[in-house]
N, C-alpha and C positions, 0 to 999 in steps of 0.2 A: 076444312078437313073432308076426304074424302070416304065412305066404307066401300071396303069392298067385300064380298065373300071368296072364300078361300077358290071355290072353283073359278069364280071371275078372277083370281091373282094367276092363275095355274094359264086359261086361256090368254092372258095377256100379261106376262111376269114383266116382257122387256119395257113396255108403256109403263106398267107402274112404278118401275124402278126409274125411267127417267122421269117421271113427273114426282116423284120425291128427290132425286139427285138433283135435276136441273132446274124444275118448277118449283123445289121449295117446299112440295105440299106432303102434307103426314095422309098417309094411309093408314086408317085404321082397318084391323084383318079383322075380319069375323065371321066365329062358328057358330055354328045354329041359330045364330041371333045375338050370338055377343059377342062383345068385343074381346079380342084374345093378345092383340098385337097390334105394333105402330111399327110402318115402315118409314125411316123419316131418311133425311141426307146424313152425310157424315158430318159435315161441319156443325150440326146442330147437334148429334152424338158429341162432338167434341165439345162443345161449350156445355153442356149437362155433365159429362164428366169434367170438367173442370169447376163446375159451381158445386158438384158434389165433394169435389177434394179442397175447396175451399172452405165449405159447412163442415167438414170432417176436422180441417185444423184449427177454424175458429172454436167448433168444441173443446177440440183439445186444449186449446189456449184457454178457456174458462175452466176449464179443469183445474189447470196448472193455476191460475190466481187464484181461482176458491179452495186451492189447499189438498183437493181431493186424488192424490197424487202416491206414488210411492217412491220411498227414496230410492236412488240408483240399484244400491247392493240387494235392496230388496225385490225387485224389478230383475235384477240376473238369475238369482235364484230361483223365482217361477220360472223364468225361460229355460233355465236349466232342469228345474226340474219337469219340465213339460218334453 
């Protein structure tokens, strides 16, 4: 992983951006001394959101067996009433 400070991103945006696009490597951005932000590729965004949306319905899915659920009509009703 690389840091970089934000004026070093500013002096050189198009390098950093293809050394996360092409080279693969995370930027981390940082202000005053910390870390604020990761510049990474897309395809690694993509796969993070995808593990994200997959932790989100295997939650779901223990929800749903442990019971902790509401039945349908009750479930429209909040929605409706929201």
């Amino acid at each position: 992983m690389i840091k970089a400070s934000i004026s070093e991103l500013k002096a050189g945006l198009s390098e950093y951006i293809n050394r996360a696009a092409y080279g693969k490597e995370r930027i981390i951005i940082m202000s005053r001394g910390k870390p604020k932000a990761v510049m990474i590729d897309i395809e690694t965004l993509e796969r993070l959101e995808t593990l994200e949306a997959e932790q989100s319905f295997l939650r779901g899915w223990q929800e749903a067996q442990s019971g902790d659920t509401l039945p349908l009509d009750e479930l429209w009703t909040d929605v409706d009433a929201a």
